[in-house]
C-alpha positions as CSV (number, residue, x, y, z in Angstrom):
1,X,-7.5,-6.9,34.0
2,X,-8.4,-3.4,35.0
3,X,-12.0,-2.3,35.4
4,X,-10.9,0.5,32.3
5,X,-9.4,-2.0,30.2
6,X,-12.6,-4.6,30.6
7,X,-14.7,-1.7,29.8
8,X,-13.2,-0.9,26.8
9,X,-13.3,-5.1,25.8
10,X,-17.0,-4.4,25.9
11,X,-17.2,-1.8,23.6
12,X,-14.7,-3.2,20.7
13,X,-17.2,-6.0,21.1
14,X,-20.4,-4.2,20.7
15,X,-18.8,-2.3,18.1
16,X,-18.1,-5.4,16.4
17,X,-21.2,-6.4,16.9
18,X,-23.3,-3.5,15.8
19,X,-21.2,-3.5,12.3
20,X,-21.9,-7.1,12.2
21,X,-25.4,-6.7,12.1
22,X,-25.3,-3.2,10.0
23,X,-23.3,-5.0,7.2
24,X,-26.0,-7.7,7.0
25,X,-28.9,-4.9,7.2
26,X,-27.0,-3.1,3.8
27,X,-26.4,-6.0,2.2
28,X,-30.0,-7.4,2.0
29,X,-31.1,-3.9,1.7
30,X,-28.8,-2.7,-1.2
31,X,-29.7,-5.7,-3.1
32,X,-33.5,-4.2,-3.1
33,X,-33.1,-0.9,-3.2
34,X,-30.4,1.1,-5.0
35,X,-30.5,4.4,-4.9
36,X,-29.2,6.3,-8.5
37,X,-27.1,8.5,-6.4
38,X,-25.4,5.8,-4.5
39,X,-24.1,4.3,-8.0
40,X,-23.2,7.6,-8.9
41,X,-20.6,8.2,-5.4
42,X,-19.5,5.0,-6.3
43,X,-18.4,5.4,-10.0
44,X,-21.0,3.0,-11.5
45,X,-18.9,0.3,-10.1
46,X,-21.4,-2.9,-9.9
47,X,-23.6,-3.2,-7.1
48,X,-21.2,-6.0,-4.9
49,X,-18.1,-3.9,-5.3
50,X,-19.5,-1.8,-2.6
51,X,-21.4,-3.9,-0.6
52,X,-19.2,-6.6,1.0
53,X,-20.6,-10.1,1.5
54,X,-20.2,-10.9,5.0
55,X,-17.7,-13.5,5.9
56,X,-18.4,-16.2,8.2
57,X,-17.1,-20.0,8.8
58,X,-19.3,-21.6,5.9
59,X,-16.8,-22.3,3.0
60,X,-16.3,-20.5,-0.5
61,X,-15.1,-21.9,-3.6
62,X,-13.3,-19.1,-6.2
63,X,-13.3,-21.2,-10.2
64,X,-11.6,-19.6,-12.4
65,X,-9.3,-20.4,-15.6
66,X,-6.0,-19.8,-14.0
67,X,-4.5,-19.5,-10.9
68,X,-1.0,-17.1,-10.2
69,X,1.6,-19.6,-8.4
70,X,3.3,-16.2,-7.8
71,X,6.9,-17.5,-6.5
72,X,6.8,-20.6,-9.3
73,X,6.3,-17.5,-11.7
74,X,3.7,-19.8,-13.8
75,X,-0.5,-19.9,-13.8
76,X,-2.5,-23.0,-12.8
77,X,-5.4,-24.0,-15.1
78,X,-7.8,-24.1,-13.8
79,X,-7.3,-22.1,-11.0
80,X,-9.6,-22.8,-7.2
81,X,-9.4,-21.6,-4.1
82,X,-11.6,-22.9,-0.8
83,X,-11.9,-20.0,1.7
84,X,-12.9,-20.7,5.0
85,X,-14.1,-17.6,7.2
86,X,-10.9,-15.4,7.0
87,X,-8.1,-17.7,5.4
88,X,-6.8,-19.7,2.5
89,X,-8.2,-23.1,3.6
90,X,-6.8,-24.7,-0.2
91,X,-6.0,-23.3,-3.5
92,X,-4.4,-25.1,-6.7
93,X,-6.4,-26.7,-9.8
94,X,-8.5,-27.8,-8.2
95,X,-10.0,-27.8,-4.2
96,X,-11.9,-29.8,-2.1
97,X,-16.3,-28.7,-2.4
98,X,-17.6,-29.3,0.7
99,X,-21.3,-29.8,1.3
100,X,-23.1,-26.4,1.7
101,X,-20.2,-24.3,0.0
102,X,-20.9,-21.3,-2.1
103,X,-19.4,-21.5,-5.9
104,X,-18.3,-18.5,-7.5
105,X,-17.5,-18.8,-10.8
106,X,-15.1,-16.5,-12.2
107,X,-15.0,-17.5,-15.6
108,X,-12.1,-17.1,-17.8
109,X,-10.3,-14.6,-15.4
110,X,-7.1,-15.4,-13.6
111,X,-7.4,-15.6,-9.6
112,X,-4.1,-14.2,-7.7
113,X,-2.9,-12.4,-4.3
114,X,-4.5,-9.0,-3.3
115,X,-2.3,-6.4,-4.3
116,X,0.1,-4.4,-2.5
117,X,1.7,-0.7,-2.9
118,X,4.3,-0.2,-0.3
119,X,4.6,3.6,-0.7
120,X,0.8,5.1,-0.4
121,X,-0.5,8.7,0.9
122,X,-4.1,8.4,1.3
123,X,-4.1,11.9,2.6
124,X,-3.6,13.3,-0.4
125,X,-5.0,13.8,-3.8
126,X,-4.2,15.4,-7.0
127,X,-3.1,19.0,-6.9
128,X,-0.9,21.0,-4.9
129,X,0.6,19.2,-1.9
130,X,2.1,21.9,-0.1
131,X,-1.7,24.1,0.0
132,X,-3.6,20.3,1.5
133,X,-2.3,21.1,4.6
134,X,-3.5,24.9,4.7
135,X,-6.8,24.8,3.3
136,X,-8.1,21.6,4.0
137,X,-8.8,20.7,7.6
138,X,-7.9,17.4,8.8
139,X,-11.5,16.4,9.4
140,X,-12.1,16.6,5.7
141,X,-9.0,15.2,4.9
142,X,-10.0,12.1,7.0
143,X,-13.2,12.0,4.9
144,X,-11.1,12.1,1.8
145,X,-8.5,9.6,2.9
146,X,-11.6,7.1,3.6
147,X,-12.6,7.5,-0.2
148,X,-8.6,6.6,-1.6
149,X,-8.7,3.6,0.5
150,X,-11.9,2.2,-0.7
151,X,-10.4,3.4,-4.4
152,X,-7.4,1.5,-4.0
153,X,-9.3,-1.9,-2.7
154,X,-11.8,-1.8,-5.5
155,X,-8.6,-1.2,-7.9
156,X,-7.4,-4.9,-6.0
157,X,-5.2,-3.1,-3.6
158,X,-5.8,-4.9,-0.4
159,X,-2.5,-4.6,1.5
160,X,-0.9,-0.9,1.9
161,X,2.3,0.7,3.3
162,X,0.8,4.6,4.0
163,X,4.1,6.5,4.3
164,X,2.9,9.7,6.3
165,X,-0.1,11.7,6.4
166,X,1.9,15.0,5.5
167,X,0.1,17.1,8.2
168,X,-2.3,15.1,9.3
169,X,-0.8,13.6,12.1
170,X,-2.1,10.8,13.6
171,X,-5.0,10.5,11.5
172,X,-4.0,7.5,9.7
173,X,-4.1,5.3,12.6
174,X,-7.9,6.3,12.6
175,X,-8.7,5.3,9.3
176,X,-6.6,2.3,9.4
177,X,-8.6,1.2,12.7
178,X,-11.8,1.7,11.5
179,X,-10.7,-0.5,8.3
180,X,-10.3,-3.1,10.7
181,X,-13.5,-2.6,12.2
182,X,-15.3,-2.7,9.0
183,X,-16.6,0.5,9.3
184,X,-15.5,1.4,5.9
185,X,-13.3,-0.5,3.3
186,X,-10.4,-0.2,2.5
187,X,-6.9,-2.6,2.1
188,X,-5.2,-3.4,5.3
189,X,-2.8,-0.9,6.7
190,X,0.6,-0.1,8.0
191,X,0.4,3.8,9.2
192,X,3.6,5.7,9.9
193,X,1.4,8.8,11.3
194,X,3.0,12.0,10.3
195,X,7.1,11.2,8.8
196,X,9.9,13.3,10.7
197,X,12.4,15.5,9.4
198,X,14.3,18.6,10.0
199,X,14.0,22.2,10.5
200,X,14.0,23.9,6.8
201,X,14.1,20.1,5.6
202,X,11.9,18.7,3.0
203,X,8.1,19.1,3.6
204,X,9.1,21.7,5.8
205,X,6.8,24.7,4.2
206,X,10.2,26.3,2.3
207,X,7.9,27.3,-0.1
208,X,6.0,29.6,1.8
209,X,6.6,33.1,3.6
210,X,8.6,32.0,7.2
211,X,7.1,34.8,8.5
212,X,3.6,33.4,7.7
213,X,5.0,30.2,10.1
214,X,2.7,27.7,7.9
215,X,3.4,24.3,9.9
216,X,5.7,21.3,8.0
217,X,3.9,18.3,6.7
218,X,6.1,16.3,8.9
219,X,7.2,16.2,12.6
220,X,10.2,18.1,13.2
221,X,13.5,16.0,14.9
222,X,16.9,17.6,14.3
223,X,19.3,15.3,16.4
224,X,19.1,11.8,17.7
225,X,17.7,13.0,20.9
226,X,14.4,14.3,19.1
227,X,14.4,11.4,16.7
228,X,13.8,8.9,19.7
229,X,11.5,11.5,21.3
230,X,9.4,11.8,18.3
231,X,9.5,8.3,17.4
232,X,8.1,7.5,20.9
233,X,5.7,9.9,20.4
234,X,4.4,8.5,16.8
235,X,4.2,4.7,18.3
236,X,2.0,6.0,21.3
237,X,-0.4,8.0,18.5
238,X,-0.8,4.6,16.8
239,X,2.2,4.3,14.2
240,X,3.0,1.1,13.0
241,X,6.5,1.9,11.7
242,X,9.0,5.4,11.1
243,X,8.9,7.1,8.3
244,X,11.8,9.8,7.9
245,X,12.5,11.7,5.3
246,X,16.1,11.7,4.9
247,X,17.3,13.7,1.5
248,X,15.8,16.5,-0.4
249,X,15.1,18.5,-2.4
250,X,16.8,16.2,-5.4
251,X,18.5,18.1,-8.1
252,X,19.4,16.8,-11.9
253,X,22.2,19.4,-13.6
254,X,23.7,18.2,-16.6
255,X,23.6,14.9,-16.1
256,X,24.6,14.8,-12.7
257,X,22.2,13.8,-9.5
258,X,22.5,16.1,-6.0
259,X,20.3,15.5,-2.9
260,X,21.7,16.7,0.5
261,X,21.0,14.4,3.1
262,X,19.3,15.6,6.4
263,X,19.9,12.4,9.7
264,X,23.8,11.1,9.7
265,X,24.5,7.8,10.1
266,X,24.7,8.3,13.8
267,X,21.4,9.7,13.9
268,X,19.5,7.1,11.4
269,X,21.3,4.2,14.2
270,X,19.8,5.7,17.0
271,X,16.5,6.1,15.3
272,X,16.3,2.7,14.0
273,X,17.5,1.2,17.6
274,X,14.7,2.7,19.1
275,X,12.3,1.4,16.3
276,X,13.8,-2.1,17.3
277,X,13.1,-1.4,20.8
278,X,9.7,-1.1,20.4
279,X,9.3,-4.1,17.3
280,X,9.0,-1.9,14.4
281,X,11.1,-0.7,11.8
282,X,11.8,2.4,9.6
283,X,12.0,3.1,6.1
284,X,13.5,6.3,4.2
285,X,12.4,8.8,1.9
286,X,15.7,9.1,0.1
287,X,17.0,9.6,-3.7
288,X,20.5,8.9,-3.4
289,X,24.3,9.2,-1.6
290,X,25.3,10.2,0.8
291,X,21.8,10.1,2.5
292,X,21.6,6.0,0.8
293,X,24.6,5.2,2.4
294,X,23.7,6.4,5.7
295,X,20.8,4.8,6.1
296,X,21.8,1.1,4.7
297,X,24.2,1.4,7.3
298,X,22.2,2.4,10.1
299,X,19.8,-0.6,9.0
300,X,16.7,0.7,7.4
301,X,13.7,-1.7,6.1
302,X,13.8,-0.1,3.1
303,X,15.2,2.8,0.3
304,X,12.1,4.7,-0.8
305,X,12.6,6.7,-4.2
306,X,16.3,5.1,-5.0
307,X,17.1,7.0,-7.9
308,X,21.0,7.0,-6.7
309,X,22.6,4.2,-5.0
310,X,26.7,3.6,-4.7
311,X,27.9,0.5,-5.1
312,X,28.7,0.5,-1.8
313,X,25.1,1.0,-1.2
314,X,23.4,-1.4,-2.9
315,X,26.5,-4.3,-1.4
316,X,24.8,-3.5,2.0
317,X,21.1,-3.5,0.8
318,X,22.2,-7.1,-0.9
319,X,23.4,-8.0,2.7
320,X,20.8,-7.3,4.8
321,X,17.9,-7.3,2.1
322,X,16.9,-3.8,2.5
323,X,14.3,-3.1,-0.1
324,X,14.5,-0.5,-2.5
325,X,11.3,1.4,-4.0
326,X,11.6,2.7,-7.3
327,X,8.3,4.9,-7.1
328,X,8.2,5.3,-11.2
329,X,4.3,5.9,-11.1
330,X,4.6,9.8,-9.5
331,X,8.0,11.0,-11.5
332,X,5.9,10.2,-14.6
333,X,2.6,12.0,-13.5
334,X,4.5,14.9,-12.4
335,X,6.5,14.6,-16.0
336,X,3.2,14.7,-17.7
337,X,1.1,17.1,-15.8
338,X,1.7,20.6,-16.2
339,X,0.6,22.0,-13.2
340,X,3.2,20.3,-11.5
341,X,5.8,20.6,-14.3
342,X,7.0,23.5,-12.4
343,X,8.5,21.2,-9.6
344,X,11.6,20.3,-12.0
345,X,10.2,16.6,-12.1
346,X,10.7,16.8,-16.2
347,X,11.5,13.8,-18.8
348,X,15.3,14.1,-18.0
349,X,15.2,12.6,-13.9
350,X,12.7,10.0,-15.2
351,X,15.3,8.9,-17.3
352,X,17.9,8.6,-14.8
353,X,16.3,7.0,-12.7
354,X,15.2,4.2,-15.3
355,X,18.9,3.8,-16.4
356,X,19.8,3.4,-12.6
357,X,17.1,0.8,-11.8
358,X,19.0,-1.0,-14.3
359,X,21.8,-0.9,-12.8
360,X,20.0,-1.8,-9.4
361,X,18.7,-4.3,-11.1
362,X,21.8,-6.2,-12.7
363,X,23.6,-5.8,-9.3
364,X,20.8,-7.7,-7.2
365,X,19.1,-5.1,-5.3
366,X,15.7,-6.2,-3.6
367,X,12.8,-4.2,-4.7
368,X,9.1,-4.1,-3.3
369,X,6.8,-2.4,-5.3
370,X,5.7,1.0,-4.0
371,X,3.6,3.8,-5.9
372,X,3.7,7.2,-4.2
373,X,0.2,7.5,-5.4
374,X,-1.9,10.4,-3.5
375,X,-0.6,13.1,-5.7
376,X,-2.0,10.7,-8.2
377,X,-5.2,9.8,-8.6
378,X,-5.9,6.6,-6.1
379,X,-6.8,3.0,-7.9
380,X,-4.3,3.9,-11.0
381,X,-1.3,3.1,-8.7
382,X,-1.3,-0.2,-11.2
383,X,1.1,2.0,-13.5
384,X,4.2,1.2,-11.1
385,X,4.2,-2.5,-12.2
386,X,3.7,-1.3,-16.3
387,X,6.7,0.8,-16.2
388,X,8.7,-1.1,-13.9
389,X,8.2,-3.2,-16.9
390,X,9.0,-1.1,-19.2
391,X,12.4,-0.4,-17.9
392,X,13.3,-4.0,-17.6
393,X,12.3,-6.3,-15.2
394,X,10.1,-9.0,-16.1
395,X,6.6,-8.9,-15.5
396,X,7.2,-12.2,-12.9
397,X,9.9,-10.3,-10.8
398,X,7.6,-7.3,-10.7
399,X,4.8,-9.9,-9.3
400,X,7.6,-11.3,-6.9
401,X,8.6,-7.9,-5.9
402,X,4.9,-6.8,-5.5
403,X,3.6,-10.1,-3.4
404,X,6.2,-11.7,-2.3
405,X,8.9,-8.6,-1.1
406,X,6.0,-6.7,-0.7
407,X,4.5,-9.2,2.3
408,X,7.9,-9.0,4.0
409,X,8.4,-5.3,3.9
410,X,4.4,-5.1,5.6
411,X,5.7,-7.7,8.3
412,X,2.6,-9.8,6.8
413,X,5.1,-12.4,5.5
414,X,3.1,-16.2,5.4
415,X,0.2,-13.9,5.8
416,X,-0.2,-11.7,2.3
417,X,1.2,-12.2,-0.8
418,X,0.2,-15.4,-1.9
419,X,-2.4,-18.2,-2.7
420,X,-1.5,-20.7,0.1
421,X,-3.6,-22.9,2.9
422,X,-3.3,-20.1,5.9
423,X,-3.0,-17.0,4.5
424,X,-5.7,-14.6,4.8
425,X,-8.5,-14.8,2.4
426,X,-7.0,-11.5,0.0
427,X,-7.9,-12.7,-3.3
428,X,-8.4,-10.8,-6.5
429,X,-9.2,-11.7,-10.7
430,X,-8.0,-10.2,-13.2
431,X,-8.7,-10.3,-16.9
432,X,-5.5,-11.7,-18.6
433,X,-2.1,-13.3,-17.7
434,X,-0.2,-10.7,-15.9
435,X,2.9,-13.1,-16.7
436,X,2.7,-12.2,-20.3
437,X,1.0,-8.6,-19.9
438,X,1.8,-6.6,-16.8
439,X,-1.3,-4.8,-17.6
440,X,-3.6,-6.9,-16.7
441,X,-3.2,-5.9,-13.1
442,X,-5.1,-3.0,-14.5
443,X,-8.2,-5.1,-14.9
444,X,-9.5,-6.1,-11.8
445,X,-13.2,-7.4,-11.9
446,X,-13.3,-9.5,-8.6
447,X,-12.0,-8.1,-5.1
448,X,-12.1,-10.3,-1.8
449,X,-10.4,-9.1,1.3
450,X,-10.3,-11.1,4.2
451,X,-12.8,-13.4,2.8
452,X,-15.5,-10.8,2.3
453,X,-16.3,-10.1,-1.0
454,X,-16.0,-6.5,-1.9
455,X,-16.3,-6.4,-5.9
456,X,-18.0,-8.7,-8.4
457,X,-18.1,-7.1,-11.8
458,X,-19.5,-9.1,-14.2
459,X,-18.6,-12.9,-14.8
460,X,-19.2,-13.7,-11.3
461,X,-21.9,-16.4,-11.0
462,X,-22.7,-17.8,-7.7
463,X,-23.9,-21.5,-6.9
464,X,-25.2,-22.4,-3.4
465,X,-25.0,-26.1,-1.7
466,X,-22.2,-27.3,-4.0
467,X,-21.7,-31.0,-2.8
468,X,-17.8,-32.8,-2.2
């Protein structure tokens, strides 16, 4: 080992170290003294959502009415789980109490996996996309990306896909680090840094004056050459996977669906071969054909957006279980909201899209669940799973194509996603069965991630020294 790369051991270590001891000093301080302002920041949430318990080797017990057996599609009652440090150490109807174990008692509330939105921003936020990047600096956008991730764990988000920072480069591999530090909270990440796509492509400032030379909220690659060269560049700044942005801007004209695409299939291949190189993958911003078709082909992870998908299409997303995202949630905020009713995101592509899922649906194309929230509020992204719902699938594929799909696409497969001995410790309550009503993901009142306890709201009660 290099003198540099020793050095730098050290440091993660008394990093480590010094939040170690910092959570501890909050926690037994914030259970003292609360200041009225602190509960104000933190939207009267109660006082443990925002001060984690510290996890350590000594065992936890979750009791609860029901348990989510998430690929059995039925709830356990009563529902346990023993967590040991970090992981899953049981879980069923009931788990071994070993001497010295805290008991949490979650009442009548149902115990399931952590949550997970495959399509996130958390550099953005209500309001107009395309001025973010020219009036907000990234420094403050890094301060406001830190406030959606804690949003969306407290919400019971506590796995995320971030699909680009839209002008923020690198940023995201910040945040997500200091996540893993426990410097603040927030779900665990995969970062794609900024997205690529092409000159005059989509997030590329068309909007504006070209005279005025406003930068594009993505990386700019307009062959395979500069797709490798960029993606190289994105994995060195921290990326965990590619994002490209292969169609736009989608058009609906009587009826009928347009979106030109931007990579050929010859360019998507050599992008994705260098992804493989390097153990990562790439997914696709992409609403339909030809663009679809290309990048099934060239062997994308997944098919964010989907709103148009040949038949050919979805035979090769069937084959090599390429995911598509439906992203429901943001087409119906932009429907609703009339600031942004001027993008031509109305009632009528909404529908489309909902009688094409459909089709995607009878047809056996794999879906994750993924939100686009950012240009929705952060902690709502929930909504996805109603509406997904709503247009047809039943509440326990949604939960299968949330956990379960959801896990794979992350590359956290046998790790997220479920309630098993060896999985990380991501466990959240809801109030409800969200077999029988979708909604009750909506209702989260209990948050662990990683074994440390980020929100207890309410029913919670805690008994020390609970003997086998």
């Amino acid at each position: 080992m290099t003198a540099r790369k020793a050095k730098a051991k050290a440091k993660d270590r008394r990093v480590e170290q010094h939040c170690l001891r910092a959570s501890i000093g909050s926690m037994i301080w914030t259970r003292r003294f609360v200041p009225a302002a602190l509960l104000v920041f933190f939207g009267g949430v109660a006082l443990a959502a925002q001060t984690p318990s510290v996890a350590s080797e000594k065992a936890v017990v979750l009791h609860a009415a029901h348990l989510l057996d998430v690929a059995a599609g039925r709830l356990v009652s009563p529902g346990e789980v023993l967590v040991r440090g970090h992981v899953i150490a049981e879980a069923g109807a009931a788990v071994s109490r070993p001497a010295g174990a805290e008991v949490i008692d979650l009442g009548g509330l149902t115990l399931m996996p952590g949550l997970i939105d495959a399509h996130t921003h958390l550099f953005l936020h209500p309001g107009a996309e395309d001025l973010q990047t020219v009036e907000e600096p990234v420094p403050e956008r890094v301060i406001l990306a830190e406030i959606a991730a804690r949003d969306d764990l407290m919400a019971g988000y506590t796995a995320e896909r971030d699909m680009g920072t839209e002008g923020a480069g690198s940023a995201d591999s910040a945040v997500r680090n200091a996540i893993d530090k426990g410097l603040i909270p927030g779900p665990r990440m995969r970062v794609s840094g900024n997205a690529i796509s092409i000159l005059g492509g989509h997030e590329d400032a068309i909007h504006f004056n070209p005279a005025s030379h406003i930068p594009s909220n993505a990386d700019y690659a307009n062959n395979a050459t500069e797709l490798v060269e960029t993606i190289r560049r994105q994995l060195k700044e921290g990326a965990d996977f590619i994002k490209i942005y292969e169609t736009g801007t989608d058009r609906l004209v009587d009826g009928k669906f347009s979106t030109p695409y931007q990579y050929t299939e010859a360019e998507l291949t050599a992008a994705v071969t260098e992804a493989k190189r390097q153990g990562t993958r790439v997914g696709v911003h992409c609403g339909g054909e030809p663009g679809a078709l290309y990048a099934a082909k060239a062997g994308v992870v997944s098919i964010d957006h989907a709103f148009q998908l040949s038949d050919e299409t979805i035979r090769i997303m069937k084959e090599k279980q390429i995911y598509a995202v439906p992203t429901f949630a943001i087409l119906e905020y932009f429907a609703k909201t009339s600031d942004t009713a001027g993008l031509g995101w109305g009632d009528a592509i909404l529908a489309y899209h909902a009688a094409e899922f459909k089709k995607q649906m009878a047809a056996g194309v794999p879906f994750a669940v993924g939100s686009d929230v950012g240009p929705f509020p952060h902690g709502t992204q929930a909504r996805e799973m109603e509406l997904m719902v709503q247009y047809g699938m039943s509440p326990a594929e949604v939960l299968k194509a949330d956990l379960i799909h959801g896990a794979r696409l992350l590359d956290w497969e046998g790790k997220i996603g479920e309630l098993k001995k060896g999985y990380f410790a991501d466990v959240i309550a809801v109030d409800g069965n969200p077999l029988e009503d979708i909604s009750a993901t909506k209702r989260v009142k209990f948050v662990m991630k990683d074994g440390v306890v980020y929100r207890e709201q309410g029913s919670g009660n805690r008994e020390q020294g609970s003997k086998q």
